[in-house]
C-alpha positions as CSV (number, residue, x, y, z in Angstrom):
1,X,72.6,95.1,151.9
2,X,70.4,92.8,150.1
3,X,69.3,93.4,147.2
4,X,65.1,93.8,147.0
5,X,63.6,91.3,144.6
6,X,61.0,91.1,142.9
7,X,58.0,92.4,144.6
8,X,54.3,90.1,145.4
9,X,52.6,92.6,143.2
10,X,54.9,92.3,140.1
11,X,52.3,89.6,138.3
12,X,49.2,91.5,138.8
13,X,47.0,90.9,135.4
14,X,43.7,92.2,134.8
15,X,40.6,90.4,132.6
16,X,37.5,91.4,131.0
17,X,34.5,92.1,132.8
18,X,31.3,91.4,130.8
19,X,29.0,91.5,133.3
20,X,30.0,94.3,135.2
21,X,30.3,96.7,131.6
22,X,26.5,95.0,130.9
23,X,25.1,96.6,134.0
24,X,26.8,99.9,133.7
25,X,25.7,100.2,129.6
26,X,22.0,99.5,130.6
27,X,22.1,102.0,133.4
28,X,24.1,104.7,131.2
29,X,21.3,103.7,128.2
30,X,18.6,104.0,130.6
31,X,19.4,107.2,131.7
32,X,20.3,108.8,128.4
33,X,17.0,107.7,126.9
34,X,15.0,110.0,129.5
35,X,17.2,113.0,129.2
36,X,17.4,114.2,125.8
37,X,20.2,117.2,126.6
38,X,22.5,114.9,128.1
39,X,21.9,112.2,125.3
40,X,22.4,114.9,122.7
41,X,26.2,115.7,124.6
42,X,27.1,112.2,124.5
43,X,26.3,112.2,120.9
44,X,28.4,115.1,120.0
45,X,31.4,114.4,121.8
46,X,31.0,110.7,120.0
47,X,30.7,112.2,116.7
48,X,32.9,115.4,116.6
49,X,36.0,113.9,118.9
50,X,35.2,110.0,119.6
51,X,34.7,110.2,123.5
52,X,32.3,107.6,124.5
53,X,30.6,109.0,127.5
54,X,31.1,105.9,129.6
55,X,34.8,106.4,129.4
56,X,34.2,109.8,131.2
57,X,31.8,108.5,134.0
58,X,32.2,109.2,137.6
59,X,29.3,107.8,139.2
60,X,26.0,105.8,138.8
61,X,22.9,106.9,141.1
62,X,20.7,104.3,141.8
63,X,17.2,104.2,144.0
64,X,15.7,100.8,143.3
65,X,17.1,98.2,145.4
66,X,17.0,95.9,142.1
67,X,19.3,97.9,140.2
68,X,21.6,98.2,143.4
69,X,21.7,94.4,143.7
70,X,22.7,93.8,139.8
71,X,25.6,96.0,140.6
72,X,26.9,94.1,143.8
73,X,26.2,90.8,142.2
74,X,28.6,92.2,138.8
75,X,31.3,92.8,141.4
76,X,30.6,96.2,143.5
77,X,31.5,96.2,146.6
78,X,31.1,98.9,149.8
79,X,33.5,101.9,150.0
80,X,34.6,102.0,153.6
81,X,35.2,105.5,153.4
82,X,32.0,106.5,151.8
83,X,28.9,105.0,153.2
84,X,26.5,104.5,150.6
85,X,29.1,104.2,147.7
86,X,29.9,101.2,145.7
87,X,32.9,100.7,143.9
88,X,33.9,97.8,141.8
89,X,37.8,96.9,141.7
90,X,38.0,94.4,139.2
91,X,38.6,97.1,136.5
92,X,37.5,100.2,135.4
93,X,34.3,101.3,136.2
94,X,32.5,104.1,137.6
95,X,31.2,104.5,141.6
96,X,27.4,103.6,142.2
97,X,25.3,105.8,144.6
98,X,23.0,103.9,146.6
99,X,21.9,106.3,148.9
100,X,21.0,109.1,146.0
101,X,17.8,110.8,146.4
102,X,17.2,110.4,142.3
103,X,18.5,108.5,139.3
104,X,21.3,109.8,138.0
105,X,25.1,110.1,136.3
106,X,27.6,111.8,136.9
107,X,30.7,112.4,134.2
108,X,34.0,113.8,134.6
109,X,35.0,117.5,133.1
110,X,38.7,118.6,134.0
111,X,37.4,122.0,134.3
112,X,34.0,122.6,135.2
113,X,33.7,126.5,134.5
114,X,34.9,125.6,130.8
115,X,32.0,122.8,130.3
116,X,29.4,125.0,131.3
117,X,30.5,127.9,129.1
118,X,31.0,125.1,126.3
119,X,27.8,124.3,126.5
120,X,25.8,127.0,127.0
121,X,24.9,126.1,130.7
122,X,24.1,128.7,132.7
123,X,23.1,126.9,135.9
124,X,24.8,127.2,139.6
125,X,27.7,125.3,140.6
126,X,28.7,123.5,144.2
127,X,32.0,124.0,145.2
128,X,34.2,127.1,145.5
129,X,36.6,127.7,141.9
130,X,39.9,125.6,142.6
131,X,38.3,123.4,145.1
132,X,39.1,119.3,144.9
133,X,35.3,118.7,144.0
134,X,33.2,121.0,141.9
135,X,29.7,120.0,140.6
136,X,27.2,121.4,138.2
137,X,23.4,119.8,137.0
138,X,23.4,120.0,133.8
139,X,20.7,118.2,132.5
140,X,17.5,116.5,134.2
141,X,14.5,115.3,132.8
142,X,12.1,112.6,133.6
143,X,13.4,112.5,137.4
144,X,17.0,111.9,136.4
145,X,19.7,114.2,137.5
146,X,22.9,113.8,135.0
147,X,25.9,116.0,136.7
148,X,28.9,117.1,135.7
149,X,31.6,116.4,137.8
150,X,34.9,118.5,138.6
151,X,37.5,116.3,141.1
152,X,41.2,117.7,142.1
153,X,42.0,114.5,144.4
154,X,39.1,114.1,146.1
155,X,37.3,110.7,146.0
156,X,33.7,112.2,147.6
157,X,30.4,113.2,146.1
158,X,30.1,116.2,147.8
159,X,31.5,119.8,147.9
160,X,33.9,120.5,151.5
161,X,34.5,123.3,153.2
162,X,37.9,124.7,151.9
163,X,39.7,127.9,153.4
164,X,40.2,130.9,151.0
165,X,44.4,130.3,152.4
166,X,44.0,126.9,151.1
167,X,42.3,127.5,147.9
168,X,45.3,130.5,147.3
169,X,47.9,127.7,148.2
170,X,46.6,125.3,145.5
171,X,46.9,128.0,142.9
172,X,50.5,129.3,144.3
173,X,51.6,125.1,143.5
174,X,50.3,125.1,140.3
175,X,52.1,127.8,139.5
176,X,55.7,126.6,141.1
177,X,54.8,123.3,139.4
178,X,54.2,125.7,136.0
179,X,57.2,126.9,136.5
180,X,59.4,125.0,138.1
181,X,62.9,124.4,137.1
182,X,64.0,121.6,134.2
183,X,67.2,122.0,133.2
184,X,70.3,121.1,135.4
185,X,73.7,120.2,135.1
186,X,73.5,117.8,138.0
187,X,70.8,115.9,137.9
188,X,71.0,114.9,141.4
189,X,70.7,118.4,142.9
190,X,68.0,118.5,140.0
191,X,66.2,115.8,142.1
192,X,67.0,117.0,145.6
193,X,65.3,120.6,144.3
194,X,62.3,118.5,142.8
195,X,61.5,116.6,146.1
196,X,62.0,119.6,148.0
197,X,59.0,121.4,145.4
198,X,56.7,118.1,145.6
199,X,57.2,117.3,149.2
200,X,55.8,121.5,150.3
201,X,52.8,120.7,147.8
202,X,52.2,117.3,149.6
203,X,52.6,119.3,153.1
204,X,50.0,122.0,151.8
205,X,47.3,119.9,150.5
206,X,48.1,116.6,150.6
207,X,49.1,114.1,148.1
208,X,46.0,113.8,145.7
209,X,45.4,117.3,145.7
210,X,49.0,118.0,145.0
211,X,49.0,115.0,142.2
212,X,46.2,116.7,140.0
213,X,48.3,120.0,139.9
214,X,51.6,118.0,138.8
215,X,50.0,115.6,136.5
216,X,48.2,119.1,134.9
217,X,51.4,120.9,134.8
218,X,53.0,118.2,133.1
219,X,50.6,117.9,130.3
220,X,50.7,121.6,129.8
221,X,54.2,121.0,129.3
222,X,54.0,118.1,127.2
223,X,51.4,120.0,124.8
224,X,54.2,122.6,124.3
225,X,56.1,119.8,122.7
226,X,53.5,117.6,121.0
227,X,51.4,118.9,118.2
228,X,49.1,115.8,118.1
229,X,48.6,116.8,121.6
230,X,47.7,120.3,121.1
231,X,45.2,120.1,118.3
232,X,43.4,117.2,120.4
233,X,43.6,119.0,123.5
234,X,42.0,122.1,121.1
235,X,39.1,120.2,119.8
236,X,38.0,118.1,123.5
237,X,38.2,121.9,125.1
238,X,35.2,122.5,122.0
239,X,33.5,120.3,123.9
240,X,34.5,121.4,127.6
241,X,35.5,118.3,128.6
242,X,39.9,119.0,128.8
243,X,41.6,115.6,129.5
244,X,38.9,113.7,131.5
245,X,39.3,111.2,129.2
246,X,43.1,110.9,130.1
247,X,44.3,106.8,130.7
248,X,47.8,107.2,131.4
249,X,51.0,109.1,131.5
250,X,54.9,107.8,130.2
251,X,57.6,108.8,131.8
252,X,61.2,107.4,130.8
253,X,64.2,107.7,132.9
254,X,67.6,106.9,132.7
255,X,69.0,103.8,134.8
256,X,70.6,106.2,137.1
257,X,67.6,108.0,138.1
258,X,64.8,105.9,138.1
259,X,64.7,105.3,141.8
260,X,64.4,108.8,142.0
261,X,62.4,109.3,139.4
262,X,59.5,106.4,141.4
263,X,60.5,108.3,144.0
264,X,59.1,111.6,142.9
265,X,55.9,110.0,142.4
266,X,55.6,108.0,145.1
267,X,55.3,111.1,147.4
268,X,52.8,112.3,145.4
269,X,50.8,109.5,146.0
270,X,51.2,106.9,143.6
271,X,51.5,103.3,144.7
272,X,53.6,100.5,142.4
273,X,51.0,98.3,140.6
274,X,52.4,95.4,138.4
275,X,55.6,95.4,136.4
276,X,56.4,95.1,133.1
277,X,59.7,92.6,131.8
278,X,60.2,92.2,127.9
279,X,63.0,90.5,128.5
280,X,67.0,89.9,126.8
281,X,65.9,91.0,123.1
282,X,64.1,94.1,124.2
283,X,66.4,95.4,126.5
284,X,63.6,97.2,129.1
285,X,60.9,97.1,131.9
286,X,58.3,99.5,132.9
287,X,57.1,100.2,136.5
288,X,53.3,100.9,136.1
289,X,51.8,102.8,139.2
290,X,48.5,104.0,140.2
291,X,47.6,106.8,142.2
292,X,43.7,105.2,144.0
293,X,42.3,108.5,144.5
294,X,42.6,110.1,141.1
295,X,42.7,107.0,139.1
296,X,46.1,108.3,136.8
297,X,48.3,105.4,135.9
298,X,51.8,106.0,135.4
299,X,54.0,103.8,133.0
300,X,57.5,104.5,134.1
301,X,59.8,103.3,131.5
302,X,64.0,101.8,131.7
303,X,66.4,100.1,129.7
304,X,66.8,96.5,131.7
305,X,69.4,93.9,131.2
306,X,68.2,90.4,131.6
307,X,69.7,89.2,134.8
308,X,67.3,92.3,136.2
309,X,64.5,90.1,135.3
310,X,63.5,89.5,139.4
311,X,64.5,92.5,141.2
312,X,62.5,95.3,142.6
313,X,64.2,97.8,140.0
314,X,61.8,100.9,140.6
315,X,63.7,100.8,144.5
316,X,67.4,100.2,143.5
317,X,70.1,102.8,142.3
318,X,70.7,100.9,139.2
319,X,74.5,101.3,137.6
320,X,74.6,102.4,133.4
321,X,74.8,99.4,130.9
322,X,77.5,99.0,128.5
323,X,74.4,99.8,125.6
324,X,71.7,102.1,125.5
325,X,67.8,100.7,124.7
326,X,65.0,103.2,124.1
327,X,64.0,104.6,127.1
328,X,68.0,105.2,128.0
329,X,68.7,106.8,124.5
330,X,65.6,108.8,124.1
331,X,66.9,110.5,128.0
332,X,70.7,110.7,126.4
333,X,69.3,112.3,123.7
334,X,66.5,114.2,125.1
335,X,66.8,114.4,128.8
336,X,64.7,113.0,131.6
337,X,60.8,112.7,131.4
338,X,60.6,114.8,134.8
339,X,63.0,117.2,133.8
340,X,63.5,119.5,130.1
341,X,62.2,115.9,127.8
342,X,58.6,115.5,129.8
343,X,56.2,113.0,129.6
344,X,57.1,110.9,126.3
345,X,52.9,110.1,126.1
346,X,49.8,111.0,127.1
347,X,46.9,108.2,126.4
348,X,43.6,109.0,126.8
349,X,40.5,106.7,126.1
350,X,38.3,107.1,122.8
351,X,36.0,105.1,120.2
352,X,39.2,104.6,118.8
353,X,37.6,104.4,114.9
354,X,35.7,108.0,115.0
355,X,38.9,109.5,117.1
356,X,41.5,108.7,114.8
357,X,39.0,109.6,111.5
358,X,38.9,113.1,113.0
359,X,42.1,113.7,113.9
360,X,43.5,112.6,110.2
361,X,41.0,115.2,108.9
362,X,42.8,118.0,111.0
363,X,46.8,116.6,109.6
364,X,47.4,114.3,112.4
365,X,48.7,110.9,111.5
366,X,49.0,107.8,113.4
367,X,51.2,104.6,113.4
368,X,50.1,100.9,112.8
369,X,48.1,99.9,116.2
370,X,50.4,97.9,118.2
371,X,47.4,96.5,120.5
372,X,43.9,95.8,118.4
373,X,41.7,93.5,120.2
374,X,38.1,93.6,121.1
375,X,38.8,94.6,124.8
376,X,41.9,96.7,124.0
377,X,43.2,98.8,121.2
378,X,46.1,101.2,121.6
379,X,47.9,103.4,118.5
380,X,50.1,106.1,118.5
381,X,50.3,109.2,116.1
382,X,53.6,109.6,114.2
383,X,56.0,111.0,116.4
384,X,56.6,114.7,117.0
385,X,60.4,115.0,116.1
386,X,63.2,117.5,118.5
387,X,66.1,118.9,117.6
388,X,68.7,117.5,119.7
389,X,72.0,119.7,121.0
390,X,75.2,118.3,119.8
391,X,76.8,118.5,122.7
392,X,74.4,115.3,123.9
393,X,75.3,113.8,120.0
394,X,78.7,114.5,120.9
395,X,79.0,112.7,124.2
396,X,76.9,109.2,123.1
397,X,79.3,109.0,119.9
398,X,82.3,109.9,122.3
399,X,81.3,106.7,124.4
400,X,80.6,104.6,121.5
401,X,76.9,104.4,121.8
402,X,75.7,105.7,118.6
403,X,77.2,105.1,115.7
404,X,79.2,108.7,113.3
405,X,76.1,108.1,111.3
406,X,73.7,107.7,113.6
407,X,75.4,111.0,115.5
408,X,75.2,113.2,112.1
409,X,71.9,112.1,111.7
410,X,70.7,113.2,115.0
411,X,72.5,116.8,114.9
412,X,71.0,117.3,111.6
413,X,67.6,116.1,111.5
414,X,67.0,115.5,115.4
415,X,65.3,112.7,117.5
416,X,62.0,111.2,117.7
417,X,59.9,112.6,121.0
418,X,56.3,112.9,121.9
419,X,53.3,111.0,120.8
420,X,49.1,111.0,121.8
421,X,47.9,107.6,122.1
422,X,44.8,106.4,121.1
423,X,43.4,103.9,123.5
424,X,40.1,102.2,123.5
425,X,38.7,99.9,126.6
426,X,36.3,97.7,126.7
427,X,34.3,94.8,129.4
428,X,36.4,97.3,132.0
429,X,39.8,95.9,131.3
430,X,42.2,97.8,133.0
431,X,45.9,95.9,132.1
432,X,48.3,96.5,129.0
433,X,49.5,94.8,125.9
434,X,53.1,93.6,126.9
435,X,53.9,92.1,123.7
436,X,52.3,94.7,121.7
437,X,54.3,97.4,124.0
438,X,57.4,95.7,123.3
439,X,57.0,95.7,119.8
440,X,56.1,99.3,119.5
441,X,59.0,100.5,121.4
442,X,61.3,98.9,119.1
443,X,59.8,100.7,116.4
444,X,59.9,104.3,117.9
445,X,63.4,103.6,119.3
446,X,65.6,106.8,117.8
447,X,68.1,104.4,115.9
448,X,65.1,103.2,113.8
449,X,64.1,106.7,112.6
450,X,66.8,108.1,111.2
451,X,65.8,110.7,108.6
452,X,68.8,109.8,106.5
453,X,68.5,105.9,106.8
């Protein structure tokens, strides 16, 4: 069989957008400055948290044809699915409305029941509870509407019709996703039982839909095991606004599972977006992948050997190497991301400056930034540290893949694990950091944290 190399999209890289983040800013502006309540919001979640509103906006609505035509000549272009709608695919940017009835936003909330209460809102909402698109008014003034927006997988700007079965199904998946099994002795049956879970969620309500309940019942788990994660999660839910702000998820795998692994997300709707190769002295690659209707990026991290430079790795049943990287000790040590480990990261988007000030005040700490540029600036806190069971200790010093030291180390003191990340974007750039990756993966590779080093 041959073997799949190394796919058209593998190159992709993304640039800054000036133009396009000018026209959105002097919309956003000239909308805030004519409704007070929603420019008074924006202010607080700057201050209190470092949310920038514009890194939690869905949509633009736009009635003069002047304003419309700055957009498409920044780079908008016609949603074929939604007539009316302009979307812009050069980076990240919110959708314009064309065919709105009155000048408006509209900003993303993960939960749209909790804004309102967080606020103080007591207006009506469009949209049944548990529904893929919720929406509430929240503030107008001045003929501007500003909305807040509630989306489960749905890419419209309007409520549907949903059946009371259906809505009950969506809550029945979150919970089998809640509580779905992690732990097995075989990870292969542990896989064939995932896909089975995932594929009935997909055959219920469709990939998107069934994607926001996964990705939600991951973080849930991940904030169990993160306490960066829970006292941020804590102070945006002051606000009402959950994880809008959410970037991407990091999953690590094992060699021997990372088809499956891709897999997994594949069926829930994620496509493979550009790849990630550090090359001989960092021993890894990372699969990014995107899933179009929600927007959530996936980095998908392996230990690579060099001659796997040009192959389509995320699609091939790749054999153990003779040394473990990162990403392949972190699962040794910890298990896989989709099983008991979880997601390694969650990285959402802030003023990076005003986020990380308020989360030192509350006893969170953060490592040296390993991306600081004016379009891009990505640090982790210090990572949250797991006890690790012997019998995992045992095994990799058995095989010669840690060192006794490194092995007593690890059953007495444990492993790093989870990290937030504190991302800031700006002129729409929508790429990574490779070398800055790189380098910060080194750092927070297990062997370099040793408690007794």
């Amino acid at each position: 069989m041959p073997v799949p190399t190394r796919p058209a999209h593998a190159d992709r890289t993304w640039t800054v957008q000036p133009a396009a983040a000018a026209v959105v800013h002097r919309a956003l502006n000239d909308r805030l400055s004519r409704v007070p309540g929603c420019a008074a919001f924006a202010a607080r979640l700057l201050d209190d948290i470092g949310v920038r509103l514009v890194d939690i906006l869905d949509f633009v609505a736009v009635v003069d044809h002047a304003e419309a035509a700055a957009f498409r000549a920044a780079g908008w272009e016609a949603d074929p699915a939604h007539p009316g709608v302009l979307r812009n695919p050069t980076g990240l940017f919110p959708a314009v409305l064309t065919g709105a009835e009155r000048v408006g936003l509209g900003f993303k909330v993960e939960y749209l029941h909790e804004f309102l209460a967080s606020q103080g809102l007591a207006v009506s909402v469009d949209g049944a509870l548990h529904a893929p698109f919720r929406r509430a008014l929240a503030w107008s003034a001045d003929g501007v509407e500003c909305w807040a927006i509630e989306r489960r997988g749905s890419t419209g700007f309007a409520p549907e019709a949903v059946s009371a079965a259906t809505l009950r199904e969506s809550r029945l998946v979150l919970q089998a996703f809640r509580a779905r099994r992690r732990a097995f002795d075989d990870l292969g049956r542990g896989y064939d039982h995932t896909d089975a879970l995932v594929r009935a969620a997909v055959g219920g309500l469709g990939a998107s839909w069934a994607c926001w309940l996964w990705l939600r019942a991951e973080r849930e788990y991940w904030e169990t095991r993160c306490r960066a994660g829970r006292v941020q999660k804590a102070r945006q839910d002051q606000h009402g606004i959950g994880w809008a702000n959410q970037d991407h998820h990091t999953y690590d795998s094992s060699r021997e599972w990372f088809h499956r692994c891709v897999g997994v997300l594949e069926t829930l709707g994620f496509e493979c977006r550009e790849l990630f190769y550090a090359g001989h002295a960092a021993g890894w690659g990372s699969q990014i992948l995107e899933q179009p209707a929600l927007g959530s990026v996936i980095f998908a991290d392996i230990d690579l050997a060099p001659e796997e430079l040009d192959i389509d790795f995320a699609h091939l049943h790749l054999a153990p190497l003779p040394f473990l990287r990162r990403a392949g000790l972190w699962c040794a040590l910890h298990g896989e991301s989709v099983f008991e480990a979880g997601i390694n990261h969650l990285e959402c988007m802030y003023d990076h400056v005003r986020m990380q000030t308020r989360l030192e005040q509350a006893g969170v700490s953060f490592m040296p930034p390993f991306s600081d540029f004016p379009h891009l600036y990505q640090a982790l806190t210090e990572g949250e540290w797991w006890a690790v069971d012997p019998a995992r200790v045992d095994a990799l010093e058995r095989a010669g893949l840690v060192t006794a030291e490194q092995a007593e180390d690890f059953r007495l003191n444990g492993a790093i694990g989870s990290h937030l990340e504190n991302l800031e974007r700006n002129e729409g750039f929508k790429g990574f950091n490779q070398p800055g990756i790189d380098g910060v993966l080194r750092i927070i590779d297990p062997r370099k944290n040793l408690v007794g080093a």
